[in-house]
BABA-976286 format. One record per atom (N, C-alpha, C): chain; atom name; x, y, z. Coordinates in nm, 3 decimals. Example, Ala and Ser with C-alpha at 12.3 -4.5 7.8 and 13.67 -1.06 7.14 Angstrom:
2
@chaine->A; atome->N; px->1.319; py->-0.569; pz->0.780
@chaine->A; atome->CA; px->1.230; py->-0.450; pz->0.780
@chaine->A; atome->C; px->1.320; py->-0.330; pz->0.780
@chaine->A; atome->N; px->1.285; py->-0.225; pz->0.708
@chaine->A; atome->CA; px->1.367; py->-0.106; pz->0.714
@chaine->A; atome->C; px->1.290; py->0.003; pz->0.787
This chain:
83
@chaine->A; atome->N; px->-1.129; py->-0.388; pz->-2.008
@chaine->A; atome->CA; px->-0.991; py->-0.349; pz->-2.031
@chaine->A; atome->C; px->-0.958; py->-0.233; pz->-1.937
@chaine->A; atome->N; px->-0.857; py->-0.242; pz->-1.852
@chaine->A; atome->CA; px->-0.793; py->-0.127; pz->-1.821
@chaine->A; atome->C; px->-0.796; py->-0.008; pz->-1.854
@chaine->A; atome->N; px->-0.779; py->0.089; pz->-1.797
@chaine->A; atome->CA; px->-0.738; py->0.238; pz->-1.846
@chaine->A; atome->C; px->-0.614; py->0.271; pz->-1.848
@chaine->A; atome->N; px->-0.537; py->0.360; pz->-1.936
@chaine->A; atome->CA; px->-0.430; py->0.379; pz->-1.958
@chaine->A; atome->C; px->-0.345; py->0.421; pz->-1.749
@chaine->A; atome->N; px->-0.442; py->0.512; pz->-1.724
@chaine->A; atome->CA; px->-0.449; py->0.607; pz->-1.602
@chaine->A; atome->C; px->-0.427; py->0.457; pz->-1.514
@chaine->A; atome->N; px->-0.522; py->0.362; pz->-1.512
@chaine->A; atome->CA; px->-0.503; py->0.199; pz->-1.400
@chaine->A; atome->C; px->-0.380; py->0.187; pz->-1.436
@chaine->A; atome->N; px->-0.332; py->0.167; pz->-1.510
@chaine->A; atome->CA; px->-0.232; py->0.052; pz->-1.616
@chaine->A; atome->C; px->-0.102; py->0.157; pz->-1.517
@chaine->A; atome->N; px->-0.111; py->0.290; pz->-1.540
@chaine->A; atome->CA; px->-0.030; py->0.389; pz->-1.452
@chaine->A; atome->C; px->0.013; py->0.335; pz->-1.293
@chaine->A; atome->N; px->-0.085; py->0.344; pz->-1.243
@chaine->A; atome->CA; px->-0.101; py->0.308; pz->-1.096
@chaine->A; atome->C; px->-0.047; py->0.165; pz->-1.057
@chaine->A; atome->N; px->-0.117; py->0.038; pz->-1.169
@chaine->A; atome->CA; px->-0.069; py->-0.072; pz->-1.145
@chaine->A; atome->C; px->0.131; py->-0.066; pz->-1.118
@chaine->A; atome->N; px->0.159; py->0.007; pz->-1.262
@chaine->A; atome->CA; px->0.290; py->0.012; pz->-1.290
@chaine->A; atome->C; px->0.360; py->0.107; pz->-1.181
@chaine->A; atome->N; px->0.357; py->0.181; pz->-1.108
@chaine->A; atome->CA; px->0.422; py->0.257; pz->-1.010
@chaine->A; atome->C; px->0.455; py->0.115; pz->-0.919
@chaine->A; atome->N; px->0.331; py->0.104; pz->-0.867
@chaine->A; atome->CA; px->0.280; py->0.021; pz->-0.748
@chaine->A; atome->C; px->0.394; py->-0.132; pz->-0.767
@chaine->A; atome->N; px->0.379; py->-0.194; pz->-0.908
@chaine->A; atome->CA; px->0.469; py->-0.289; pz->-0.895
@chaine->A; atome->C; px->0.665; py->-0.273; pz->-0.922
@chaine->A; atome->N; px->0.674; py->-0.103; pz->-0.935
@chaine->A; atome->CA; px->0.790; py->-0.103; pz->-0.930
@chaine->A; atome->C; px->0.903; py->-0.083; pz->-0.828
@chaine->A; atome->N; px->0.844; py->-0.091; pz->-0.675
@chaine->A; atome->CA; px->0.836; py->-0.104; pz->-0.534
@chaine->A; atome->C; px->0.890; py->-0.247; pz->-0.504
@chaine->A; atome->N; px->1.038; py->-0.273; pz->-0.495
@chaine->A; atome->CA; px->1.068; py->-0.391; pz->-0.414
@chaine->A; atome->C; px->1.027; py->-0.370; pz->-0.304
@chaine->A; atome->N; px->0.907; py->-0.445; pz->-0.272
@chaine->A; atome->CA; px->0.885; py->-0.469; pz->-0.104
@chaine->A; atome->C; px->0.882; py->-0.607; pz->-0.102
@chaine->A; atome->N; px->0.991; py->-0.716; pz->-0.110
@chaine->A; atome->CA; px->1.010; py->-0.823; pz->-0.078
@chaine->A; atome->C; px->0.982; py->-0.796; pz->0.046
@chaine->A; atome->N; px->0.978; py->-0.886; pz->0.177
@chaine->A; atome->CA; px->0.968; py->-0.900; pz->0.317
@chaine->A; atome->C; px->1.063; py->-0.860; pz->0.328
@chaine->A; atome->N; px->1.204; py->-0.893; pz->0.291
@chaine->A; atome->CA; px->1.312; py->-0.857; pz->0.372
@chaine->A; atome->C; px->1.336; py->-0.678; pz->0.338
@chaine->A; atome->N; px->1.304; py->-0.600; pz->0.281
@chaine->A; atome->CA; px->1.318; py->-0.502; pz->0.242
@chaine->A; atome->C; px->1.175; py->-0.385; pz->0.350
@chaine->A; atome->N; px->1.181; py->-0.262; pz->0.380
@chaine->A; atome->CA; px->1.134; py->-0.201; pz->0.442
@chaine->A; atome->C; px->0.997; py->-0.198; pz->0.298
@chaine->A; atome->N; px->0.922; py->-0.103; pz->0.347
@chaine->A; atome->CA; px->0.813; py->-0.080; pz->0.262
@chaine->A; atome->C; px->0.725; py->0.059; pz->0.253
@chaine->A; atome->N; px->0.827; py->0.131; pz->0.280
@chaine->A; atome->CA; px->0.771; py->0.262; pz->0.325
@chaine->A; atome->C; px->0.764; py->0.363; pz->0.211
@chaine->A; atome->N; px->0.866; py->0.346; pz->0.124
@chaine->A; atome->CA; px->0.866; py->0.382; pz->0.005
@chaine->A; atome->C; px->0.735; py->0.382; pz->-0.083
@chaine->A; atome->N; px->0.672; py->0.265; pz->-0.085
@chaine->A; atome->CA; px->0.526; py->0.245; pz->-0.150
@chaine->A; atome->C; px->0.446; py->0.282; pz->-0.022
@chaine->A; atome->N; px->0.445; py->0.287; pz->0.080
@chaine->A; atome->CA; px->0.333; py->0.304; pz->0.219
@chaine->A; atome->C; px->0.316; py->0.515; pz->0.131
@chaine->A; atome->N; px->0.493; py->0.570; pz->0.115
@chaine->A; atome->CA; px->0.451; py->0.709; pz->0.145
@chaine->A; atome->C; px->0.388; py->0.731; pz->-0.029
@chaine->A; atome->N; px->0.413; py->0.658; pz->-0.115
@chaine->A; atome->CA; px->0.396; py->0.701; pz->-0.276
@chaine->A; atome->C; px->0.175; py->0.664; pz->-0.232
@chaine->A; atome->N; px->0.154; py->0.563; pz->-0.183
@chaine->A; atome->CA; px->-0.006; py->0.526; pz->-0.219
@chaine->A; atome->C; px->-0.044; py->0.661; pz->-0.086
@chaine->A; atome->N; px->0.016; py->0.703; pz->0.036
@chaine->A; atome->CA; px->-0.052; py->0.805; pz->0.076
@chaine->A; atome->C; px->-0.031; py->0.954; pz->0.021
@chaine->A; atome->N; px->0.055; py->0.972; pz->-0.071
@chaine->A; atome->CA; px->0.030; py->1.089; pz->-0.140
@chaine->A; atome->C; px->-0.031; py->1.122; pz->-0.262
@chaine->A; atome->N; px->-0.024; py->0.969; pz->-0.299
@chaine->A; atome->CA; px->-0.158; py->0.938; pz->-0.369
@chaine->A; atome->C; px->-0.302; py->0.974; pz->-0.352
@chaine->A; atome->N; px->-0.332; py->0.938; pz->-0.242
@chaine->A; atome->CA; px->-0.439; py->0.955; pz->-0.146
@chaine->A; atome->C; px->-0.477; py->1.103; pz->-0.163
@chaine->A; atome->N; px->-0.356; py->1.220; pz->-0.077
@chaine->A; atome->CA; px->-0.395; py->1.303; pz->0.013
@chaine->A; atome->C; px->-0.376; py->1.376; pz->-0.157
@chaine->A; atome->N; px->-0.346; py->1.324; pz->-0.307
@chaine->A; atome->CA; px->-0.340; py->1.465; pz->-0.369
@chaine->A; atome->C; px->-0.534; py->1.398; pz->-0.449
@chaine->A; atome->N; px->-0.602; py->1.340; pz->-0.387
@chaine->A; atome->CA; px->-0.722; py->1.327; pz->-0.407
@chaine->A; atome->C; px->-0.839; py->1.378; pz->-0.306
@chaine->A; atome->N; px->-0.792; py->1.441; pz->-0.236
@chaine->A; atome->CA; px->-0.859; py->1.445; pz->-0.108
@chaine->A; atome->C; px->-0.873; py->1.337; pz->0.022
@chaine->A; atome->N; px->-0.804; py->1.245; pz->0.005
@chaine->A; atome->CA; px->-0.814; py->1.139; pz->0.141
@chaine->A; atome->C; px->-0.709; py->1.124; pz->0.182
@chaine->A; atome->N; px->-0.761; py->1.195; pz->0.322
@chaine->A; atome->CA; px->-0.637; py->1.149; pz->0.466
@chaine->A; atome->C; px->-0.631; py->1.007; pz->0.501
@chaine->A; atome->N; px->-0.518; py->0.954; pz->0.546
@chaine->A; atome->CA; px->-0.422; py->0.830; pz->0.590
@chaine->A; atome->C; px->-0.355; py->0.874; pz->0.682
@chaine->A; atome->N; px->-0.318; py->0.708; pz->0.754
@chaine->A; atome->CA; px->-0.237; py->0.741; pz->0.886
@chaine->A; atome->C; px->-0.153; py->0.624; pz->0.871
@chaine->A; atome->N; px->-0.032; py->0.661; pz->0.905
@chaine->A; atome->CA; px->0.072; py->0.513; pz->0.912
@chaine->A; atome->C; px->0.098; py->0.481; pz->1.063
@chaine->A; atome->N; px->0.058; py->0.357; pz->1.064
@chaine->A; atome->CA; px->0.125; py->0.245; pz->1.155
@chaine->A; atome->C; px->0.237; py->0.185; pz->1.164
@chaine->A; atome->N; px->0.380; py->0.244; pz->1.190
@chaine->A; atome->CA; px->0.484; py->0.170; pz->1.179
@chaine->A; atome->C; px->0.516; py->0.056; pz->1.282
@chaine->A; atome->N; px->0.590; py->-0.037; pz->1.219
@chaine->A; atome->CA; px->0.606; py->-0.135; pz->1.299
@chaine->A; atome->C; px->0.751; py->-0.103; pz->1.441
@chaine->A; atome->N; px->0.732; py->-0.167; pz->1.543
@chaine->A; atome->CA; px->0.870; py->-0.170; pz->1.649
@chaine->A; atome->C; px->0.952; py->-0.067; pz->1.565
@chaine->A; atome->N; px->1.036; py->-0.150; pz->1.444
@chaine->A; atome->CA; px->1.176; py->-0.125; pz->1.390
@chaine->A; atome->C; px->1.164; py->0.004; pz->1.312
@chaine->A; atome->N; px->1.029; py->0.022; pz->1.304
@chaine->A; atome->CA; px->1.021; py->0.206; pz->1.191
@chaine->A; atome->C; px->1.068; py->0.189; pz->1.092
@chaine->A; atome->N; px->1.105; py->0.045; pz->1.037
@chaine->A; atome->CA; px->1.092; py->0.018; pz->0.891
@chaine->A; atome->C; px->1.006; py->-0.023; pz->0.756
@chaine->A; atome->N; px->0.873; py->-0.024; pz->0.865
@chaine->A; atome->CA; px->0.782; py->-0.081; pz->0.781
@chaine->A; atome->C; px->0.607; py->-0.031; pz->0.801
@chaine->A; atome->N; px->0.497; py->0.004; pz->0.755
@chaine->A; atome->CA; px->0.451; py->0.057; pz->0.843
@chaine->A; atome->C; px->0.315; py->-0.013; pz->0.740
@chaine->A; atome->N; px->0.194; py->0.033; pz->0.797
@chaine->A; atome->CA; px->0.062; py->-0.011; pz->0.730
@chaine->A; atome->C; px->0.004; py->0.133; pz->0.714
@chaine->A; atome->N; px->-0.141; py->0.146; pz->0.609
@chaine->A; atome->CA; px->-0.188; py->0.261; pz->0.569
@chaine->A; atome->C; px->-0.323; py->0.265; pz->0.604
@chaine->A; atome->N; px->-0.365; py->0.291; pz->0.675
@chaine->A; atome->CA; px->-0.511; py->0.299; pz->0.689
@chaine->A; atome->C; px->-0.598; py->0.452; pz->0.666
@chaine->A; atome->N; px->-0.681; py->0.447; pz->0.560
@chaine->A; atome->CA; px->-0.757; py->0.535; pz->0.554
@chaine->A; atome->C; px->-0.873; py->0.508; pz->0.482
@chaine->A; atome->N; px->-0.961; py->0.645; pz->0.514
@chaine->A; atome->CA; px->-1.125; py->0.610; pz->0.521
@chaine->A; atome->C; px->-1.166; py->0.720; pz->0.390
@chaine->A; atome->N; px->-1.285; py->0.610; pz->0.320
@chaine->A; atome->CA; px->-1.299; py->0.743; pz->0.217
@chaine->A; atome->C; px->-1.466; py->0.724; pz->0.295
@chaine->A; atome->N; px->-1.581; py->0.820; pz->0.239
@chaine->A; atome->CA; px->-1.688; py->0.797; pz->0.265
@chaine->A; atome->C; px->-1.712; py->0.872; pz->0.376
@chaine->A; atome->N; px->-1.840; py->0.894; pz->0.389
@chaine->A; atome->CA; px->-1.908; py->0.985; pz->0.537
@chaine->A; atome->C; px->-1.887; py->0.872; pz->0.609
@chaine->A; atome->N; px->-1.871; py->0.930; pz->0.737
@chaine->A; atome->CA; px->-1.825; py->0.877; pz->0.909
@chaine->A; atome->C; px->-1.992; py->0.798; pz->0.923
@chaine->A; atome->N; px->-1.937; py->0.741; pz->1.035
@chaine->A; atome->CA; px->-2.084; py->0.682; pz->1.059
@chaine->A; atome->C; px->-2.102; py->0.488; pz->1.025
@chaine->A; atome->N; px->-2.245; py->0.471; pz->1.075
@chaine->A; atome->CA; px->-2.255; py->0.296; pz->1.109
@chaine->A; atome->C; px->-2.254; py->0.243; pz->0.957
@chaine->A; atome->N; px->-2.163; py->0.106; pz->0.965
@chaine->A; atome->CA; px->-2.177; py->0.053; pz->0.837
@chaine->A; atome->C; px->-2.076; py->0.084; pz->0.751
@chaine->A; atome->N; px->-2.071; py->0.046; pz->0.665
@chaine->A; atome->CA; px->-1.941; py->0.030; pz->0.501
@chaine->A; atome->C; px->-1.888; py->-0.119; pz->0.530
@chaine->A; atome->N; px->-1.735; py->-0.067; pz->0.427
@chaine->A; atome->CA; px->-1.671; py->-0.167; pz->0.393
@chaine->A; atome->C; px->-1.540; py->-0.174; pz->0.432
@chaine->A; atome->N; px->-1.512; py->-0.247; pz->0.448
@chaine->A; atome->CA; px->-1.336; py->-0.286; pz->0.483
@chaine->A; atome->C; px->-1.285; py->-0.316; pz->0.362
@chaine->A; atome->N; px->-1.176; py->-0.278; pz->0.323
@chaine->A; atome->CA; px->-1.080; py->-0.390; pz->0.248
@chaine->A; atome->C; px->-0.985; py->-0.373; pz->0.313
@chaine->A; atome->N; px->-0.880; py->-0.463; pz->0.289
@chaine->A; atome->CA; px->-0.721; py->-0.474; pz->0.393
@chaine->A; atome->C; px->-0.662; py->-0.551; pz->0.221
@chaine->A; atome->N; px->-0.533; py->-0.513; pz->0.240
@chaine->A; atome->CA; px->-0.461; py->-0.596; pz->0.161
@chaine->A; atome->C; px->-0.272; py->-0.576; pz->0.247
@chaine->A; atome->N; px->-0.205; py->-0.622; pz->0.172
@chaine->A; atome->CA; px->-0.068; py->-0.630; pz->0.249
@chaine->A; atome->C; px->0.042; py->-0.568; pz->0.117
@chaine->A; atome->N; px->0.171; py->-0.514; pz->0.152
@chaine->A; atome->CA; px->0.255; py->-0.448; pz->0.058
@chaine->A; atome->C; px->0.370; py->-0.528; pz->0.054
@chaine->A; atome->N; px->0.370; py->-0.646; pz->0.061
@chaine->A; atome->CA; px->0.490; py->-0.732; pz->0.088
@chaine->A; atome->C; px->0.493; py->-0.822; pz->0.004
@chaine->A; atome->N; px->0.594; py->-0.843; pz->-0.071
@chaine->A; atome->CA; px->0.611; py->-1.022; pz->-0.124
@chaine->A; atome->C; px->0.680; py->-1.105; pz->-0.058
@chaine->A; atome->N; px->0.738; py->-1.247; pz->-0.039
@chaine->A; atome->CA; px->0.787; py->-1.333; pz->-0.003
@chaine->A; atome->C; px->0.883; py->-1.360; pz->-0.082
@chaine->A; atome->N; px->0.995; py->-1.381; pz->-0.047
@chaine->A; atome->CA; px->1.116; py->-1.386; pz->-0.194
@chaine->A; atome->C; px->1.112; py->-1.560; pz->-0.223
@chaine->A; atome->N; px->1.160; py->-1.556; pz->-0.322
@chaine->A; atome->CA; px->1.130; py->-1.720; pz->-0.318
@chaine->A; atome->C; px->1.267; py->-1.787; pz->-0.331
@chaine->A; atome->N; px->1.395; py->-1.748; pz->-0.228
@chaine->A; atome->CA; px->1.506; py->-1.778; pz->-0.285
@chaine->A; atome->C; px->1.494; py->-1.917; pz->-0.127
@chaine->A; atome->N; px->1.538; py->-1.952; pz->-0.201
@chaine->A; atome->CA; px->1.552; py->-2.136; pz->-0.093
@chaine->A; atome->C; px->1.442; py->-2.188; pz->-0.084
@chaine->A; atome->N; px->1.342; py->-2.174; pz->-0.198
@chaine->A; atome->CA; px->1.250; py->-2.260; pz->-0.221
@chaine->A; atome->C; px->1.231; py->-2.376; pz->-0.297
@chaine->A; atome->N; px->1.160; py->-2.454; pz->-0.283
@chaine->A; atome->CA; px->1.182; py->-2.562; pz->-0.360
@chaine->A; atome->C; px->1.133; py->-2.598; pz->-0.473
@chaine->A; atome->N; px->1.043; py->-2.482; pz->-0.476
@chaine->A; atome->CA; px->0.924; py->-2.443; pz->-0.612
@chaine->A; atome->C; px->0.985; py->-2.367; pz->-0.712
């Protein structure tokens, strides 16, 4: 079961319209101040238009080896679908 504290985070995180058509920076700056009030630095990658950007940051000592995860902050709207 969840923690009240997850259940927190989940709920911020899904109250972020980042359909595609919508920018996403809003949740890019809420999960890096997230971050930096834990101790971990991030860097944003904005796209061309400076509406949208990616978050990359490293927790863990520097050096050979770890882990990646990647995930994406976007949904797909589902309006003119057929589903």
């Amino acid at each position: 079961m969840a923690s009240p504290a997850m259940n927190n985070i989940l709920a911020a995180l899904l109250a972020f319209d980042t359909t595609s058509r919508h920018s996403n920076l809003a949740m890019i700056d809420w999960i890096a101040d997230f971050l930096a009030a834990r101790g971990v630095a991030s860097r944003r990658f904005y796209d061309p238009s400076g509406g949208k950007a990616n978050l990359y940051a490293r927790l863990g000592p520097s050096g050979g080896g770890g882990v990646m995860l990647s995930g994406h902050t976007d949904v797909v709207p589902v309006d003119g679908q057929a589903w």
